[in-house]
C-alpha positions in Angstrom: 52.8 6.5 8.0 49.5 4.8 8.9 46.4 7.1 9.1 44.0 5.8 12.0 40.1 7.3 11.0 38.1 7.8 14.1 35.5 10.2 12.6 32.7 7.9 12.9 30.7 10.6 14.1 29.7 11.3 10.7 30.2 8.4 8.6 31.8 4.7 9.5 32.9 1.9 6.8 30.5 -0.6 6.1 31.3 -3.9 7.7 31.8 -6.8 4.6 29.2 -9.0 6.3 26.8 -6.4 6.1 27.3 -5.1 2.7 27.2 -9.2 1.7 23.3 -9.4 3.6 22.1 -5.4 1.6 23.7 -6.3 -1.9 20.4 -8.2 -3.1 18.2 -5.7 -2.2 20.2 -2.6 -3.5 20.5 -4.6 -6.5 17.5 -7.1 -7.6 15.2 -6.2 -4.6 14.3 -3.2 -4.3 10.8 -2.5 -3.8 9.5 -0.5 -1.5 8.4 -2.4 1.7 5.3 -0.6 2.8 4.1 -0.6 -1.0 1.1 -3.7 -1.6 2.4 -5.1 -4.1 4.6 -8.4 -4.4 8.0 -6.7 -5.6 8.1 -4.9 -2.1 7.3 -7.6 -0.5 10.6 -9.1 -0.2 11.9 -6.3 1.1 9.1 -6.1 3.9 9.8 -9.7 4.5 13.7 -8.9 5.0 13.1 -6.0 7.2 11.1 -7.8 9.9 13.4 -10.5 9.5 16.1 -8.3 10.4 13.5 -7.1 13.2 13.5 -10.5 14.5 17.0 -11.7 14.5 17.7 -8.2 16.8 14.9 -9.0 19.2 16.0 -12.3 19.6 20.0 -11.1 20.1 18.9 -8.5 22.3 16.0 -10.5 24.5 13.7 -7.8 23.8 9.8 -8.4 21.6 10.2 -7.7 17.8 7.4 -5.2 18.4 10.3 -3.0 20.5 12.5 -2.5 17.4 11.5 0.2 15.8 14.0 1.4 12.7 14.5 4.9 11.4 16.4 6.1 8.3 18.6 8.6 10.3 19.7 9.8 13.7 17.4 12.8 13.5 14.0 10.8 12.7 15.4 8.3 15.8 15.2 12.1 17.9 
């Protein structure tokens, strides 16, 4: 028998693609992006990039997408 998970509700399975694109910065980068110095940098630099590529997906201004760490912070 074949079990079909449809509790996304409270957790859903990380797509491959997107674990591919996080796997350097849970791993070698890190740093914390609103930190000054260089090693957060990247991070910073990945995160608006990410900002970008969803404004321009979306046809909306980078300065529109605004992310949050949770559902509740989002409220």
């Amino acid at each position: 028998m074949q079990q079909v998970y449809l509790d996304n509700h409270s957790s859903t399975k990380l797509d491959a693609r997107v674990y591919e694109a996080m796997l350097p910065f849970l791993k070698d980068f890190y740093g914390n992006p609103q930190s000054l110095h260089s090693f957060g940098y990247k991070s910073y630099q990945a995160i608006e990039n990410a900002r970008n590529q969803l404004a321009q997906l979306i046809n909306a201004q980078s300065e529109e997408i605004i992310f949050t760490s949770c559902g509740s912070e989002a409220n």
